[in-house]
Residue frames relative to the residue before (quaternion, step in Angstrom):
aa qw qx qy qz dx dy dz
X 1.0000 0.0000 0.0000 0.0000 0.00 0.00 0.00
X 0.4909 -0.7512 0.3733 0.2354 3.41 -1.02 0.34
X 0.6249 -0.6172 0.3847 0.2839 3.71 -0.31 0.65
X 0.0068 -0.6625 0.7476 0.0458 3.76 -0.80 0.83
X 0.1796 -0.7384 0.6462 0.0711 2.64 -1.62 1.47
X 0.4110 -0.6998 0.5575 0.1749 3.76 -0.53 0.30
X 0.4893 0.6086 -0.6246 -0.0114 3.51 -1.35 -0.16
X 0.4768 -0.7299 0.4849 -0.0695 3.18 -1.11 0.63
X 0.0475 0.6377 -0.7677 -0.0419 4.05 -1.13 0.90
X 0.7085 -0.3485 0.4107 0.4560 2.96 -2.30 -0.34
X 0.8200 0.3481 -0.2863 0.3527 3.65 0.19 -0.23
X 0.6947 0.3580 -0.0391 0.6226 3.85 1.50 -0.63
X 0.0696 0.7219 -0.6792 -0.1123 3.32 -1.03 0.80
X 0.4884 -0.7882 0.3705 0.0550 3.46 -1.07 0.77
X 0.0544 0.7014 -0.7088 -0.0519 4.52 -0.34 0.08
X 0.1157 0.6043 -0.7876 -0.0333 3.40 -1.50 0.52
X 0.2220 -0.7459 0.5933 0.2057 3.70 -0.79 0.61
X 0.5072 -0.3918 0.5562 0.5290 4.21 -1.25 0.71
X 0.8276 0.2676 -0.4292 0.2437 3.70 -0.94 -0.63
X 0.8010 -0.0024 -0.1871 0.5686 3.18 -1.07 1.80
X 0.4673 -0.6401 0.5505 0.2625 4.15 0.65 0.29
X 0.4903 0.7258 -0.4256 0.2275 3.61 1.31 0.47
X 0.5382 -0.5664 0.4020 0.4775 3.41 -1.07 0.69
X 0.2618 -0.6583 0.6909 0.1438 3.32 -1.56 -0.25
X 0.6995 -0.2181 0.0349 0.6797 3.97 0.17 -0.15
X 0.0342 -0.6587 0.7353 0.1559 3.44 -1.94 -0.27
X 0.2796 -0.8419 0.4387 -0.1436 3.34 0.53 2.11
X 0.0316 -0.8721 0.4711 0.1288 3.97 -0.11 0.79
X 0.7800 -0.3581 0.1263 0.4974 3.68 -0.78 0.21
X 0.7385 0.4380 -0.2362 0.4549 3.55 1.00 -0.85
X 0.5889 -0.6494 0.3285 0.3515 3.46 1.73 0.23
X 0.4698 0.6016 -0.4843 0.4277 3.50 1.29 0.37
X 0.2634 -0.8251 0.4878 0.1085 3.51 -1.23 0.83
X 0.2300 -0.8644 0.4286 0.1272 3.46 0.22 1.10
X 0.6575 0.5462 -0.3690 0.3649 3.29 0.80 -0.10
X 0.5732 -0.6151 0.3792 0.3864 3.81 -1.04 0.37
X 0.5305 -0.6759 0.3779 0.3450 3.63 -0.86 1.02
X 0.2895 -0.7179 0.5211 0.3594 3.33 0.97 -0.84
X 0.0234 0.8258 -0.5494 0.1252 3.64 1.54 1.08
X 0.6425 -0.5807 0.4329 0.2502 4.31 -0.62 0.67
X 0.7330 0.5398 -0.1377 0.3904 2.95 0.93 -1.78
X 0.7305 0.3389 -0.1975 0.5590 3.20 1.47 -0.39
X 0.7865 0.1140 0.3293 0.5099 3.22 0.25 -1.75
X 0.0731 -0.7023 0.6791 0.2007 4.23 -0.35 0.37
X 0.8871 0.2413 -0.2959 0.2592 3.63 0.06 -1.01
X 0.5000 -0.6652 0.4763 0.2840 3.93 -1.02 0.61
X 0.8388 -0.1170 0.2148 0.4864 3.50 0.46 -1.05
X 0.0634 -0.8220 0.5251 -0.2111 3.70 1.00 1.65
X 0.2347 -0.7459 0.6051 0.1497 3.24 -1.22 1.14
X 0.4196 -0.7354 0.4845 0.2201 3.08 -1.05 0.93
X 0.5969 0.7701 -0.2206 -0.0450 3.71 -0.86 1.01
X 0.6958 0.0339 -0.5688 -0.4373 2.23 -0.77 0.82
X 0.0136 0.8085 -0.3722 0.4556 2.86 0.95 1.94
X 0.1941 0.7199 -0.6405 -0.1838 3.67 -1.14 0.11
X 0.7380 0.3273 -0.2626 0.5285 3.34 -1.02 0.77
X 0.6747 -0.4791 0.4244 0.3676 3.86 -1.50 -0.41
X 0.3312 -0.5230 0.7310 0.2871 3.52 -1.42 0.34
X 0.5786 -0.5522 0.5593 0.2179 3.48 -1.99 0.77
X 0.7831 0.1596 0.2294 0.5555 3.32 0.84 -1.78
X 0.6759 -0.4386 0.2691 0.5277 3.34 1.05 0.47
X 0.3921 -0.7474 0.3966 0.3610 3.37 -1.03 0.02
X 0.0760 -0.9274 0.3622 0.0551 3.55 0.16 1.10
X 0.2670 -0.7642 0.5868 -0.0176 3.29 -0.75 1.61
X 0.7841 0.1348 0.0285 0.6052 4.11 -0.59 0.63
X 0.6065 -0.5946 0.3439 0.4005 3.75 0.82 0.74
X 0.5156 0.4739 -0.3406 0.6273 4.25 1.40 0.38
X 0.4034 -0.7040 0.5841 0.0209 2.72 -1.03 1.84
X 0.0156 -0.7516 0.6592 -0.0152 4.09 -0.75 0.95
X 0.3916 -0.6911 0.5575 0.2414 3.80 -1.18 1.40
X 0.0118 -0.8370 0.5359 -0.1102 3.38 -0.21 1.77
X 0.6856 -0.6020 0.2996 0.2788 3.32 0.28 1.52
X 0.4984 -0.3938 0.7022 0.3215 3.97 -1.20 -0.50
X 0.8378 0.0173 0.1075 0.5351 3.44 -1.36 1.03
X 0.8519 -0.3923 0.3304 0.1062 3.62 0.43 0.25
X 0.1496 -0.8275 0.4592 0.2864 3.82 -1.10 -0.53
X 0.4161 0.7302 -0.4726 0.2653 3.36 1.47 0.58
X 0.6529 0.5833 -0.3878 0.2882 3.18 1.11 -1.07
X 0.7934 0.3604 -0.2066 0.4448 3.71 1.26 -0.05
X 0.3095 0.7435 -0.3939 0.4431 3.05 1.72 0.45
X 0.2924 -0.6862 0.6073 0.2736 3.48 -1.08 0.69
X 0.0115 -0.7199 0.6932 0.0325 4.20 -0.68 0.93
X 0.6536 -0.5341 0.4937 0.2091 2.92 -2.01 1.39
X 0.4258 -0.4014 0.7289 0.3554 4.04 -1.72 0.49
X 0.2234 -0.6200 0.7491 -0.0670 3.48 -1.33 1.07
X 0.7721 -0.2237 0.1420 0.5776 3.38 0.52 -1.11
X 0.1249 0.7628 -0.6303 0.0720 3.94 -1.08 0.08
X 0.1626 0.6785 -0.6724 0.2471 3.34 -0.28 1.84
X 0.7973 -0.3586 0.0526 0.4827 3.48 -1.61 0.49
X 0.8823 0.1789 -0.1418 0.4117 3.94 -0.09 -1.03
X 0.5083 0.7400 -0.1567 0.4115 3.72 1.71 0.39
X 0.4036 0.7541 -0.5055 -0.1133 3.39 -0.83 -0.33
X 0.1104 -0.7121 0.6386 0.2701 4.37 -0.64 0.04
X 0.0292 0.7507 -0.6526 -0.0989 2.50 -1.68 0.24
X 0.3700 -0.7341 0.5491 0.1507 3.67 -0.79 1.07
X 0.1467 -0.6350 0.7580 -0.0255 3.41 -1.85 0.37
X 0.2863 0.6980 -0.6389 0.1509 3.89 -0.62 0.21
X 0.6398 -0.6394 0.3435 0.2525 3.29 -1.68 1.49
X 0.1777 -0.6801 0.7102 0.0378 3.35 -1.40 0.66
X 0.5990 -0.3514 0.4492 0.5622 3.49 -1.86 -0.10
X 0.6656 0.4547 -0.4703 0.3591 3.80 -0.27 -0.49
X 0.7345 0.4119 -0.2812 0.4602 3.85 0.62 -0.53
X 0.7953 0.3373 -0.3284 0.3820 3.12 0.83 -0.41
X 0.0442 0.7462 -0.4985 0.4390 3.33 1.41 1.11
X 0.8736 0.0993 0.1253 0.4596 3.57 0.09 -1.45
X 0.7222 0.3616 -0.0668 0.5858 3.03 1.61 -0.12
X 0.0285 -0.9275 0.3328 0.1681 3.88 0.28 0.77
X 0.4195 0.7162 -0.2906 0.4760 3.29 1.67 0.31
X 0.0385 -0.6132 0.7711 0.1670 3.08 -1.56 0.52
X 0.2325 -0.5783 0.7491 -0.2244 2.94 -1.59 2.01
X 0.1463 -0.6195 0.7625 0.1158 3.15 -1.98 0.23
X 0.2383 -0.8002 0.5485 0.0450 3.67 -0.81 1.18
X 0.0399 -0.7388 0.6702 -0.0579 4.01 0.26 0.75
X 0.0323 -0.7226 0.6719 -0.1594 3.17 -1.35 1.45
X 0.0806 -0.8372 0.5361 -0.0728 3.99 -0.66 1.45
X 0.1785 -0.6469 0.7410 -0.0247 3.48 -0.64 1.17
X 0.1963 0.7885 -0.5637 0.1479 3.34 -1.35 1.75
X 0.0956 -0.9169 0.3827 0.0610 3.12 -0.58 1.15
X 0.2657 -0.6536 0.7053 -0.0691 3.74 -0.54 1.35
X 0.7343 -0.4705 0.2240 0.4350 3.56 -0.54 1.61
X 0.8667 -0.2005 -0.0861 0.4486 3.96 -0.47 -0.49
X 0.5268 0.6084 -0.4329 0.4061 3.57 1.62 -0.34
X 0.0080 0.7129 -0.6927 -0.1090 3.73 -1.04 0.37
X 0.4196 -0.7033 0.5738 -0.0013 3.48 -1.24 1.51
X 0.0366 0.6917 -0.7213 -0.0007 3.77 -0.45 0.96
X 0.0098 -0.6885 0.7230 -0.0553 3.44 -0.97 1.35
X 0.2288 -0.6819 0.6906 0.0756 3.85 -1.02 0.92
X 0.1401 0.7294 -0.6606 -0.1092 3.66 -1.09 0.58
X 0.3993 -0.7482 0.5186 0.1090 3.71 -1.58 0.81
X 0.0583 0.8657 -0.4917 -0.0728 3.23 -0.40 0.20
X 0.0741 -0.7580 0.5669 0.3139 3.82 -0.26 0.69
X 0.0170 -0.7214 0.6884 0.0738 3.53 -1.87 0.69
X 0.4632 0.5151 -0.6383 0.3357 3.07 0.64 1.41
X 0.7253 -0.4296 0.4229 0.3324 3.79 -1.44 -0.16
X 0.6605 0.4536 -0.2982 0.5188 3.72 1.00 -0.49
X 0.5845 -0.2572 0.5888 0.4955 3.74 -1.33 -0.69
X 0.0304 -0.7715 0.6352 -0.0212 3.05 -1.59 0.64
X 0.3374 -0.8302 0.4072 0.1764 3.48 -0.14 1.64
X 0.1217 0.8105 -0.5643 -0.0991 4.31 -0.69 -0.25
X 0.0785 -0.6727 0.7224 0.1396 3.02 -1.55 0.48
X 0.2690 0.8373 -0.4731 0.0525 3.17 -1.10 0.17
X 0.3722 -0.7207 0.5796 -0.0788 3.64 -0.98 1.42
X 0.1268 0.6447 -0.6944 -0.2933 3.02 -2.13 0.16
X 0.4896 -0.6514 0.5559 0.1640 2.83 -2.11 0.38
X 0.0852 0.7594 -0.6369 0.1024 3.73 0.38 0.44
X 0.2778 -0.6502 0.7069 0.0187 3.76 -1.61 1.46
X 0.0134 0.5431 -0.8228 -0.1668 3.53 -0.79 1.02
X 0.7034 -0.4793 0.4604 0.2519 2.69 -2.22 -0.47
X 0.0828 -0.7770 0.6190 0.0791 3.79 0.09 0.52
X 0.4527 -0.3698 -0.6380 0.5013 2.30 -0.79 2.86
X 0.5978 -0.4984 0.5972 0.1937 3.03 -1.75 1.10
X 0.6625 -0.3270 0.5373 0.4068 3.55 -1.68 -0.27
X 0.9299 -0.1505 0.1056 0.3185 3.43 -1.28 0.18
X 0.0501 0.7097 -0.5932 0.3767 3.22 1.62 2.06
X 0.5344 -0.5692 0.5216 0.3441 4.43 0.67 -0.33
X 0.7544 -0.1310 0.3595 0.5334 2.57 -1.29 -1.65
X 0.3508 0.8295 -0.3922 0.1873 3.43 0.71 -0.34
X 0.0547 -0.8676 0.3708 0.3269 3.95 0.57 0.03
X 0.6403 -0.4351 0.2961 0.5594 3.34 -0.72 -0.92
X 0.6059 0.4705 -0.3611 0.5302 3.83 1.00 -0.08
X 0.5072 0.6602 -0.2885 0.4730 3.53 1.26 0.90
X 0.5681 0.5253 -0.1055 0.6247 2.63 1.67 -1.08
X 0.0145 -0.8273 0.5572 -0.0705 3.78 -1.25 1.37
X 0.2787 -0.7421 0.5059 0.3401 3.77 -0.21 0.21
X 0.0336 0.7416 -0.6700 -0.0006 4.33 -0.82 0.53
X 0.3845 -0.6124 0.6890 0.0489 3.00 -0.84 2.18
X 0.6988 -0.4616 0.4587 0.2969 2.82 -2.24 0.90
X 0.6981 0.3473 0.0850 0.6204 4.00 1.07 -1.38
X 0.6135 -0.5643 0.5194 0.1881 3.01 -1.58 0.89
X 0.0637 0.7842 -0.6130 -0.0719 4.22 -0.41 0.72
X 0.3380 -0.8101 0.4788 -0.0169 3.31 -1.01 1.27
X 0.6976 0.5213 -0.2580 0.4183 2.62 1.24 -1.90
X 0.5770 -0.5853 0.4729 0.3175 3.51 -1.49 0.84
X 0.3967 -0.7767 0.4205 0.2499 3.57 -1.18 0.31
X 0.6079 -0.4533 0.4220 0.4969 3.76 -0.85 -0.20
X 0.2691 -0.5453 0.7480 0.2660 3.70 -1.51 0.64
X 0.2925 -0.7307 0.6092 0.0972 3.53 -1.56 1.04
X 0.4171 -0.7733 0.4319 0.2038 3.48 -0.32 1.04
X 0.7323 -0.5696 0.2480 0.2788 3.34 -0.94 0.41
X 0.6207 0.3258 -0.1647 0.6938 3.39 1.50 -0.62
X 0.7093 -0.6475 0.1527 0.2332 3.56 1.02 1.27
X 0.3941 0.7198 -0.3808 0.4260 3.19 2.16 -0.49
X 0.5866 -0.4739 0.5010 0.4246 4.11 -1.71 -0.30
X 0.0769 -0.6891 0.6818 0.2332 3.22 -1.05 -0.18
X 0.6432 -0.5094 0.4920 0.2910 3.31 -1.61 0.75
X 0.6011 0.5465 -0.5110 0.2809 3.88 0.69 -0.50
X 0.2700 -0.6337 0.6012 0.4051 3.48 -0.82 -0.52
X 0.3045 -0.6800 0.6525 0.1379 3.34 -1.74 0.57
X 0.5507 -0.6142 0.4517 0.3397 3.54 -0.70 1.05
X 0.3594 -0.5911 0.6172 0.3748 4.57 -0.92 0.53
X 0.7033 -0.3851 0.5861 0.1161 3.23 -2.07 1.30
X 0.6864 0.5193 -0.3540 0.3660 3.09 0.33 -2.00
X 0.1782 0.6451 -0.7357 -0.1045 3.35 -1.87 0.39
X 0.8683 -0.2040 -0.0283 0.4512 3.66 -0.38 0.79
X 0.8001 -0.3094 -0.0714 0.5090 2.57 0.86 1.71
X 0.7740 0.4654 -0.1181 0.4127 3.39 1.56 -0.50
X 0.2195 -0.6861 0.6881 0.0869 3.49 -0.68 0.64
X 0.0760 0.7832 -0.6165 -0.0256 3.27 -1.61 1.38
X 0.4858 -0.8335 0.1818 0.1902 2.65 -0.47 2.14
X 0.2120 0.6739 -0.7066 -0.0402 4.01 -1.16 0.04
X 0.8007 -0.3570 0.4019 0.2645 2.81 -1.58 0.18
X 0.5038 0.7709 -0.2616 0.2890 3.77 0.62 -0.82
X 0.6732 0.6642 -0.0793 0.3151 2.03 1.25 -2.41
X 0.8975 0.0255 0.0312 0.4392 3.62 1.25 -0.92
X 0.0011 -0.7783 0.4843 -0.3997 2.89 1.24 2.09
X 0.7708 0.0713 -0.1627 0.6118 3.63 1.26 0.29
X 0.6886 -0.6361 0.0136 0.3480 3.04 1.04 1.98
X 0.8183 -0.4312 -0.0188 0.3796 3.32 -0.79 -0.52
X 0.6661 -0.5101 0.4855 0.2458 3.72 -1.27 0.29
X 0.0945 0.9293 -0.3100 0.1771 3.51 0.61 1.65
X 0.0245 -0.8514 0.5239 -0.0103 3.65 0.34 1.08
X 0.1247 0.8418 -0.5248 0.0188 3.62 -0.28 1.22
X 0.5748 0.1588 -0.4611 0.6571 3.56 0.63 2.22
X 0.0599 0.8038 -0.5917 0.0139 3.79 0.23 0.75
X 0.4197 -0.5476 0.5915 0.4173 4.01 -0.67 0.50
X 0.7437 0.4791 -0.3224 0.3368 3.58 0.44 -1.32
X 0.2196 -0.7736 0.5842 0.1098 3.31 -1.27 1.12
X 0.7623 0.3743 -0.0544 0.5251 3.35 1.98 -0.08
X 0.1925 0.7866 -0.5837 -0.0597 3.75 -0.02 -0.29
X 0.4992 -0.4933 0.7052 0.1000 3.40 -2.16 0.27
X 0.1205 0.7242 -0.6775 0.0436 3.84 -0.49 1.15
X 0.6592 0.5532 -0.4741 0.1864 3.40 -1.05 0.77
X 0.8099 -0.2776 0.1600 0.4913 4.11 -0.58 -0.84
X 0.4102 -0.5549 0.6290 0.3580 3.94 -0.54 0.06
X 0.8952 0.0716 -0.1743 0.4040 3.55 -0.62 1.21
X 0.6090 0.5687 -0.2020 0.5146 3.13 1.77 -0.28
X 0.7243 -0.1825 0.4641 0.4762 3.68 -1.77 -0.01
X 0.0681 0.6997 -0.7109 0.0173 3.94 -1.40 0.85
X 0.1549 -0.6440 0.6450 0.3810 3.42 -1.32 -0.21
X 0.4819 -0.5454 0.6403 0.2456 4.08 -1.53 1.17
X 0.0666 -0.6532 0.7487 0.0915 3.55 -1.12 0.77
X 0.2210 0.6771 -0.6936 -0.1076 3.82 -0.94 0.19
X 0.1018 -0.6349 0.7625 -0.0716 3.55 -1.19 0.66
X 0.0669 -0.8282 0.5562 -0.0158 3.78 0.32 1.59
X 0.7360 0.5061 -0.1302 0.4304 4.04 1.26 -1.18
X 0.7164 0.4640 -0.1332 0.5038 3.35 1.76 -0.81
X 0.1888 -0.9078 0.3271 0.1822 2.99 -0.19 1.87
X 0.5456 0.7164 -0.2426 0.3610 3.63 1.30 -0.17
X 0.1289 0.7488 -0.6380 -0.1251 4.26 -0.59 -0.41
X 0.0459 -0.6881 0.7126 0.1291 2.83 -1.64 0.21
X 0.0792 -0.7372 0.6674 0.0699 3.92 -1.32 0.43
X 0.4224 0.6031 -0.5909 0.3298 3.40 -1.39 1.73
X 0.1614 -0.7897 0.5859 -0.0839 1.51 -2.16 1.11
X 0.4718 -0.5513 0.3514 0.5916 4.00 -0.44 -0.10
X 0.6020 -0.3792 0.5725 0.4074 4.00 -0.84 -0.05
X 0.8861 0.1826 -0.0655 0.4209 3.39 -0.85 0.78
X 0.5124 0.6409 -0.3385 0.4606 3.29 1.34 -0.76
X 0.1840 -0.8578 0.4411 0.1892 3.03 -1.62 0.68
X 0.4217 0.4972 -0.4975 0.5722 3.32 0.92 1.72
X 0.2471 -0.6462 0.7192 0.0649 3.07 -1.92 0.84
X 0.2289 -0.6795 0.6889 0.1060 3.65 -0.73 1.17
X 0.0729 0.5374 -0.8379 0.0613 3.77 -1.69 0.96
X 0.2150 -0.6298 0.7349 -0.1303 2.96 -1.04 2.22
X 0.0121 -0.6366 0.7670 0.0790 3.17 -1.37 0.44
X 0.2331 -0.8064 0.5419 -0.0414 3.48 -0.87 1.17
X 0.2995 -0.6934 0.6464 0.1083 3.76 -1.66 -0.12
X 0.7122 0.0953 0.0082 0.6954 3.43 1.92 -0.29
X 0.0406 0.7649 -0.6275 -0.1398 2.80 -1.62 0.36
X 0.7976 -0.3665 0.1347 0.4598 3.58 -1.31 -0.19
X 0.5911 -0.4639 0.4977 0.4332 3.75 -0.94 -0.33
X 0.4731 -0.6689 0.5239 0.2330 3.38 -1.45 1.02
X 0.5090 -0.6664 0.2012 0.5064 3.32 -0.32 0.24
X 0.5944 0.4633 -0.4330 0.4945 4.10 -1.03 0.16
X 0.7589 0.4955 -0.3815 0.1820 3.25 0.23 -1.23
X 0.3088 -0.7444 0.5751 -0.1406 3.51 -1.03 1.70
X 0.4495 0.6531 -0.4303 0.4315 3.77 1.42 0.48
X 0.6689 -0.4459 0.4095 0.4313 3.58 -1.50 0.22
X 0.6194 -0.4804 0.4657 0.4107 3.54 -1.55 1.35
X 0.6877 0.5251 -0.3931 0.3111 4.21 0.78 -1.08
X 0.7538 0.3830 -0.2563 0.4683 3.44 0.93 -0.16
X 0.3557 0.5854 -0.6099 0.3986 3.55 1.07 1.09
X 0.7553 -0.5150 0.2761 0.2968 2.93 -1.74 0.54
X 0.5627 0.3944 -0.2546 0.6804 4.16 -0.19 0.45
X 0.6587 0.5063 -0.4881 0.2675 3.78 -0.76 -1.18
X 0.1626 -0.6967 0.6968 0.0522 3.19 -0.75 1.18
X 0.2783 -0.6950 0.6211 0.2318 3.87 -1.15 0.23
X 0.1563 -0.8078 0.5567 0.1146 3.69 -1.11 0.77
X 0.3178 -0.7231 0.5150 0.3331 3.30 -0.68 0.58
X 0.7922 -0.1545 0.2383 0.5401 3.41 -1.73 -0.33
X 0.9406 0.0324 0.0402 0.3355 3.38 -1.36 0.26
X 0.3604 0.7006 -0.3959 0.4718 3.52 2.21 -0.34
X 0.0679 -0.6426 0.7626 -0.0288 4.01 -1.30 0.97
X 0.0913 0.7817 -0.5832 -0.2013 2.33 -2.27 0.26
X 0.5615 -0.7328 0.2548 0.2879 3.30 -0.90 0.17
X 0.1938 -0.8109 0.5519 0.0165 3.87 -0.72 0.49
X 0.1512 0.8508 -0.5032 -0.0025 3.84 -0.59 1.00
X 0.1801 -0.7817 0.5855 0.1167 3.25 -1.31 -0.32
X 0.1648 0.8899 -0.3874 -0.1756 3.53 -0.89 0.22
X 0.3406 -0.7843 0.4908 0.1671 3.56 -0.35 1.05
X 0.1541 0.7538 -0.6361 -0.0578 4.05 -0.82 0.74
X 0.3837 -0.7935 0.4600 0.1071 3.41 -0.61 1.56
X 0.8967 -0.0878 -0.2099 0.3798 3.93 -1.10 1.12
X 0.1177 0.7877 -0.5747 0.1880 3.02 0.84 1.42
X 0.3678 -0.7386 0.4236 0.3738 3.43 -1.53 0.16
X 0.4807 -0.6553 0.3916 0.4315 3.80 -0.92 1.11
X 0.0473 -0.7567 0.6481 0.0717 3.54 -1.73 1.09
């Protein structure tokens, strides 16, 4: 079975579970859980790290001109990682390659993952490291599920609920093909002065993908109400989704995404992939500050 780790501030208690370093609730003083159950019927997973991959390969992901069947999003999110550390407002977690990763993955890497809490804001920061002898391509993303109606939104519903970037986003977006790949079309931006009002509609041909946002921050929740602050200052990518009807709203900030369609180049020359040298890391954050008001 996997481990639940716990930690805990005055304003936020925390679960992250070893499989995939994924949260599990994020439980505030009054006992409301903002995070997504991971209910079946919709959705199993709550807040899956992407790596190290986001999105789909076209043709496999191909590393050294050899194509390898590298999963969607990756194979951390189902990976069992070791407790490194887990003290009151903290936790690590670790990942390193095995025969099962390097299946789809030809690298040996270490994958440190930190859950921190600083009264209601909690910081997911992901660091990489390559320890093999070659370059070492990465992508990588999270996927955190609030709940869409928040906690103590009222009567408020879920078509109440709006997302307000930090900046104004014009730029049209990618159309996402059916087998999850880009298309070349453009899709007209959601955004209107700064705001997006959510429905369902909105992602009947998946997700809502900005890959150069101005915003380094955004505000998801009611106009006058409780919000949760997303800032993602290092991660140039976002994504927003959900299933129709569902009752969670994923805000991914990313470093990659999927392959456009056709495209039949090395996994290092998708969009995002950074390359590490020997022993060369990096780092990857996020921060989440629960019932704030939206400004």
């Amino acid at each position: 079975m996997p481990e639940l780790v716990t930690i805990a501030s005055p304003d936020l208690t925390v679960t992250v579970s070893s499989l995939g370093a994924e949260l599990q609730s994020v439980t505030d003083a009054r006992g409301d859980d903002w995070l997504w159950d991971g209910d079946p019927r919709w959705w199993t997973g709550r807040a899956p790290i992407l790596f190290p991959t986001v999105g789909i390969s076209a043709n496999g992901a191909r590393f050294g001109g050899k194509a390898y069947p590298l999963g969607k999003h990756g194979f951390a999110r189902g990976s069992r990682f070791a407790v490194v550390e887990a003290v009151e407002d903290h936790a690590t977690f670790r990942l390193e390659a095995d025969s099962h990763s390097r299946e789809q993955y030809p690298f040996a890497f270490r994958l440190d993952v930190t859950h921190r809490l600083d009264g209601a804001t909690l910081t997911l920061a992901a660091e990489v490291t390559n320890l093999d002898d070659v370059p070492m391509p990465v992508g990588f993303g999270f996927h955190p599920a609030l709940r869409w109606p928040l906690p103590r939104t009222g009567s408020a519903s879920r078509f109440h609920h709006i997302v307000r970037f930090d900046a104004d986003e014009p730029e049209p977006l990618r159309e996402i093909s059916p087998d999850g790949l880009f298309a070349p079309a453009p899709r007209a931006t959601p955004v209107h002065d700064t705001e997006i009002q959510l429905h369902d509609s909105l992602f009947e041909q998946d997700a809502l993908v900005w890959e150069a946002p101005n915003s380094r921050g955004l505000y998801f929740g009611v106009p006058d109400g409780p919000s949760v602050r997303v800032d993602f200052p290092d991660m140039p990518m976002l994504g927003i989704w959900t299933k129709p009807g569902a009752g969670y709203l994923c805000i991914e900030p990313w470093h990659s995404r999927a392959d456009d369609e056709g495209f039949a180049g090395e996994f290092a020359d998708r969009p995002g992939v950074i390359t590490l040298q020997l022993g060369e890391a990096h780092r990857y954050a996020m921060a989440l500050t629960f019932g704030v008001p939206m400004i």
